[in-house]
VEXDREN-2710 file (C-alpha; in Angstrom, 1 decimal):
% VEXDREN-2710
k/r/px/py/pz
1/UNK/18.5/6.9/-6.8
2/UNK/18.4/3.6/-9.1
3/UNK/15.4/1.8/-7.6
4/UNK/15.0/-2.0/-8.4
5/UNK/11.5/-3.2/-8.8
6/UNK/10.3/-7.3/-8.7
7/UNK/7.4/-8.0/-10.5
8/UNK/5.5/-11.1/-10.4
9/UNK/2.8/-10.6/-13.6
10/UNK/3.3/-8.1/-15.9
11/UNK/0.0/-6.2/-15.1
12/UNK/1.5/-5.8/-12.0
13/UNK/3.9/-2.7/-12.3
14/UNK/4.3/0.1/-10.0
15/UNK/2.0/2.1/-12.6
16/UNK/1.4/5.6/-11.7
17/UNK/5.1/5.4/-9.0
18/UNK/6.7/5.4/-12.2
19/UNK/5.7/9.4/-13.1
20/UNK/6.9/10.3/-9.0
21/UNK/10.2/8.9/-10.1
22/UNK/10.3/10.7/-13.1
23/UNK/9.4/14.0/-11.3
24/UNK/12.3/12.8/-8.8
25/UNK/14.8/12.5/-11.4
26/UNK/14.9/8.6/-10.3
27/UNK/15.8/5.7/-12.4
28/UNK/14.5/2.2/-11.9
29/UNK/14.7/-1.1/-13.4
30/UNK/12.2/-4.1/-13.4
31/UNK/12.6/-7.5/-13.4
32/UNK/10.1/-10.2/-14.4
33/UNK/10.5/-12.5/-11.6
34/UNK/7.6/-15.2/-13.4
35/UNK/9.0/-15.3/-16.1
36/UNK/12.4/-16.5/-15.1
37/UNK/14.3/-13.0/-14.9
38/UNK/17.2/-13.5/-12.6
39/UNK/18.1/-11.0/-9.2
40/UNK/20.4/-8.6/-10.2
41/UNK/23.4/-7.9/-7.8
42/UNK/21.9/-6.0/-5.2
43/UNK/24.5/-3.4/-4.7
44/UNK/24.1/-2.1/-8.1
45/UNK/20.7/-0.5/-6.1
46/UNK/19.5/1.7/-3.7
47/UNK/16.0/1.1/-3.3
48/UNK/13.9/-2.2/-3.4
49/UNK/10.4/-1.9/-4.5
50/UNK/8.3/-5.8/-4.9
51/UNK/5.0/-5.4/-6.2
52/UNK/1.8/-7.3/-6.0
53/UNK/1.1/-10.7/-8.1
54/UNK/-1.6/-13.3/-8.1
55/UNK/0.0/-16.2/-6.3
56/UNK/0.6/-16.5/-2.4
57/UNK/3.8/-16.3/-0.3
58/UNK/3.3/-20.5/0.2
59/UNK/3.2/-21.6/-3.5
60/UNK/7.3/-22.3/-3.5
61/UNK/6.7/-25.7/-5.3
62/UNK/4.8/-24.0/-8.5
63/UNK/7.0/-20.7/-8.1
64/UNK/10.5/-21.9/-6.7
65/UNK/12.2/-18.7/-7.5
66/UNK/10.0/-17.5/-4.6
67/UNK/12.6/-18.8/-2.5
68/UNK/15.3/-16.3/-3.8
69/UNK/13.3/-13.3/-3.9
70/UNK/12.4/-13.8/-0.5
71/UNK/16.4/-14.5/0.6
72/UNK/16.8/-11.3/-1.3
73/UNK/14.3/-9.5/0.3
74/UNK/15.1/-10.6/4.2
75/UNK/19.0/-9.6/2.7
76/UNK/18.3/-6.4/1.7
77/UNK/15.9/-5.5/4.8
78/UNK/18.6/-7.1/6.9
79/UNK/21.4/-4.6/5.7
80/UNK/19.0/-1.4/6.8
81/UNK/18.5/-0.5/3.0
82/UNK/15.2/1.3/1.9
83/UNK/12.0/-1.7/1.0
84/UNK/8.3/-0.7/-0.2
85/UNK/6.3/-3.4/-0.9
86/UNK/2.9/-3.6/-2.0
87/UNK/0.3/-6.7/-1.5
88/UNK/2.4/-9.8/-2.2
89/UNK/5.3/-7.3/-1.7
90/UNK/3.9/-6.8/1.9
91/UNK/3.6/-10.6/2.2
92/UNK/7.1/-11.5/0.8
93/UNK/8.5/-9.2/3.3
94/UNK/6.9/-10.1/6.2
95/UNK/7.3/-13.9/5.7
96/UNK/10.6/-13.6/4.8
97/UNK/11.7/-11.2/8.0
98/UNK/10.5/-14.3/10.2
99/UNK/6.3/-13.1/10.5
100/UNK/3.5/-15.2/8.8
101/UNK/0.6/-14.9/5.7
102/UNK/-2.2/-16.8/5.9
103/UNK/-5.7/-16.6/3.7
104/UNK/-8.0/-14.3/5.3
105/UNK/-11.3/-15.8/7.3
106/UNK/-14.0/-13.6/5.5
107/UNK/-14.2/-13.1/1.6
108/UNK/-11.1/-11.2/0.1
109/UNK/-11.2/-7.8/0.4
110/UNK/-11.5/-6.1/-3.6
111/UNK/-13.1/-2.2/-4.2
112/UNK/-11.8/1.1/-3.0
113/UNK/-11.4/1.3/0.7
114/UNK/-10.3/3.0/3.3
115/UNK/-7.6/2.0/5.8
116/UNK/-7.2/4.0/9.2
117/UNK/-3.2/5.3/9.2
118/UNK/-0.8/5.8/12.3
119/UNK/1.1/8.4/12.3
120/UNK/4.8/7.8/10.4
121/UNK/7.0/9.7/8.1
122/UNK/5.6/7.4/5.3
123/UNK/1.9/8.9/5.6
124/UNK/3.1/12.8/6.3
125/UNK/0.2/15.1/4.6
126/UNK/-2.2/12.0/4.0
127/UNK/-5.7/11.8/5.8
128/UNK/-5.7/9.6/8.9
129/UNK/-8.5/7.4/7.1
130/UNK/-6.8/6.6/3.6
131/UNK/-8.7/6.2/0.3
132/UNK/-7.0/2.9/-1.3
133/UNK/-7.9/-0.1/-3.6
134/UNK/-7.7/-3.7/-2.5
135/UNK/-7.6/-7.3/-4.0
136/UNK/-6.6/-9.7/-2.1
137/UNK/-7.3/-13.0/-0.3
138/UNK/-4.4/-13.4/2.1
139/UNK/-3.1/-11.0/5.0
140/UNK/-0.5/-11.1/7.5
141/UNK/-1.1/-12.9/10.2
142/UNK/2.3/-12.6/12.6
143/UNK/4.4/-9.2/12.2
144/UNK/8.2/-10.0/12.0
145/UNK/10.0/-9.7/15.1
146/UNK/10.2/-5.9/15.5
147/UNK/7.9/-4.8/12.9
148/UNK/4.7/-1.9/13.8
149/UNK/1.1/-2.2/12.3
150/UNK/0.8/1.4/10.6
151/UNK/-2.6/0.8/9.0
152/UNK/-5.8/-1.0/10.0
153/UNK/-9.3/-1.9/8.5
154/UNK/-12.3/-3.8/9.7
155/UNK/-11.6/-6.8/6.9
156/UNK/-7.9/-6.9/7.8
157/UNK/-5.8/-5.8/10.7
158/UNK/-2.4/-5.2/9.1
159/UNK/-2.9/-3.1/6.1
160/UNK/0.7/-1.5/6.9
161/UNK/3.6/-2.5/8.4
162/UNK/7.2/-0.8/9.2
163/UNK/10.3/-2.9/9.6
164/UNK/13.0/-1.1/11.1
165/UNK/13.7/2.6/9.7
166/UNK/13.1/2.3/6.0
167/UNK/11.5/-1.3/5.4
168/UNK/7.9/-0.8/4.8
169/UNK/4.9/-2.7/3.8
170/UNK/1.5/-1.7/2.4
171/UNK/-1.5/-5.1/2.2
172/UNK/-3.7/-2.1/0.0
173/UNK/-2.6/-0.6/-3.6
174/UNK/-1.6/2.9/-4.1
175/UNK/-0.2/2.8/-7.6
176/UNK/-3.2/2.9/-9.8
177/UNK/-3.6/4.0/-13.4
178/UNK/-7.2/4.4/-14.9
179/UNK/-6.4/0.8/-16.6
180/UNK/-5.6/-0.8/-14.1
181/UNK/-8.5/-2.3/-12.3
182/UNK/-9.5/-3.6/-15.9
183/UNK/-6.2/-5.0/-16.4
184/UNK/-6.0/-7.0/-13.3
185/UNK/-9.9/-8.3/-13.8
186/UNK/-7.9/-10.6/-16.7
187/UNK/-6.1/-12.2/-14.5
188/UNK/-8.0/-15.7/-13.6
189/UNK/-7.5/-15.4/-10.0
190/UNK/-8.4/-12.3/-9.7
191/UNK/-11.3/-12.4/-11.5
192/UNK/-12.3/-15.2/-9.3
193/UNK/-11.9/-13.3/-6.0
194/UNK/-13.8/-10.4/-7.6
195/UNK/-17.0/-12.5/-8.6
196/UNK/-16.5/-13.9/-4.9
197/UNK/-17.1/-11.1/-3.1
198/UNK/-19.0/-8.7/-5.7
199/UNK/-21.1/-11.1/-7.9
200/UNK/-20.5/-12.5/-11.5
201/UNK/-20.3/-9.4/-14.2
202/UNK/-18.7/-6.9/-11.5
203/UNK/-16.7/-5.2/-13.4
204/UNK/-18.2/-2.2/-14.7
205/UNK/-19.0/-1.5/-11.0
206/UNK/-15.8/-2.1/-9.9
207/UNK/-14.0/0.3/-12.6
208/UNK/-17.1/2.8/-11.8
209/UNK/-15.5/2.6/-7.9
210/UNK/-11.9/3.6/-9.3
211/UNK/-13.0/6.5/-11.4
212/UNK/-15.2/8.1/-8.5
213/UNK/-12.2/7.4/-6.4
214/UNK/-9.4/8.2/-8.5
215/UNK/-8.9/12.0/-7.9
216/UNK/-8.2/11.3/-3.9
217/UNK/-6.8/8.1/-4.4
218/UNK/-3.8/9.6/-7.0
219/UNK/-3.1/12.5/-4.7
220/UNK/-2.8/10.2/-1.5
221/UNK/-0.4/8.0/-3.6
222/UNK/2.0/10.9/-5.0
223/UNK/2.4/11.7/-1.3
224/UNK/3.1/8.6/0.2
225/UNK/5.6/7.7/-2.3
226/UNK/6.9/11.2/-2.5
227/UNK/7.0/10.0/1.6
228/UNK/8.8/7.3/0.9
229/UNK/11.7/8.0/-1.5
230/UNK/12.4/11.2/1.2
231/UNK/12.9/8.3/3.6
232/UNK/14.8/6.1/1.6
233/UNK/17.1/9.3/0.6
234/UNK/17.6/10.2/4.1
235/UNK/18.7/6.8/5.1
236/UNK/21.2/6.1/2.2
237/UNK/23.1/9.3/3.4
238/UNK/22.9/8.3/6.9
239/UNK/23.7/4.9/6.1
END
């Protein structure tokens, strides 16, 4: 399958996805949606994969292109065809398909955490309480109409949402390398929301939280991607 990716920030890849493709025998192809990369035509794709970034679903006037990723996205989910989206990509898909995103209430929600999992295809052989890694501020507020919550945590309610048969969005990251929690921690925003909620200098504690974590973390994340391109497989023959 040739799977499409959006990025918004370059540290912002779908990281360790790209070795379950591999091992799939899947191809993808990213574009640099920040940096003024134009949408590709659609068809040429079979799966849609939007990744996370630092700024929110609202910010159209600084980041206009927004506007056609998200008519892209609400497109593509529209036409049944197979969406993963993670953090912003969660957002964008939910605004876009007619729900809301809003800032959370509390302090942003940054660390390895776990989020409690409904039962769906997309979280066959993963524990019902799910080691993950979070950094964000905003959340879903409204589902689009006909969406399910699939995942829940005491910070934030929808940590998973499912949008028809093959459209899915996760609020919490799954695509991890070692480097990455380092690599986002440059990010000004980011850093910001980190020395919120864990202190100036949080770093080194933070990274020390993804290498105790990693082992279960990695394994959860080959199966739910693993999940999810048997999904998206299943659906482009059916389709």
């Amino acid at each position: 399958m040739k799977i499409l990716v959006f990025q918004h920030v370059a540290s912002e890849h779908p990281g360790s996805f790209r070795d379950v493709m591999k091992a799939h025998g899947h191809s993808m192809h990213a574009v640099e949606l920040d940096e003024g990369e134009t949408i590709p035509n659609l068809d040429d794709y079979d799966i849609l994969l939007v990744m996370g970034g630092p700024m929110d679903v609202w910010e159209t006037e600084q980041h206009p292109w927004l506007l056609d990723e998200m008519e892209a996205i609400k497109n593509w989910v529209g036409s049944g065809r197979p969406y993963l989206g993670m953090c912003l990509g969660h957002q964008l898909l939910a605004q876009a398909c007619g729900g809301q995103v809003r800032l959370m209430d509390g302090k942003p929600e940054v660390g390895i955490s776990q989020v409690a999992l409904t039962p769906d295809p997309l979280f066959t052989d993963v524990p019902p309480l799910c080691t993950c890694f979070q950094w964000h501020g905003a959340e879903v507020s409204v589902l689009p109409p006909g969406a399910s919550v699939l995942a829940s945590s005491p910070g934030c309610g929808i940590q998973a949402i499912r949008l028809g048969d093959c459209a899915y969005g996760l609020q919490f990251h799954m695509e991890l390398t070692q480097t990455t929690a380092a690599e986002w921690g440059m990010l000004p925003e980011y850093a910001a929301a980190l020395e919120r909620v864990k202190g100036p200098g949080a770093m080194p504690m933070l990274q020390a939280e993804v290498d105790a974590a990693f082992i279960p973390l990695q394994d959860a994340a080959t199966r739910i991607f693993s999940n999810f391109l048997a999904i998206a497989e299943r659906a482009l023959v059916q389709a």
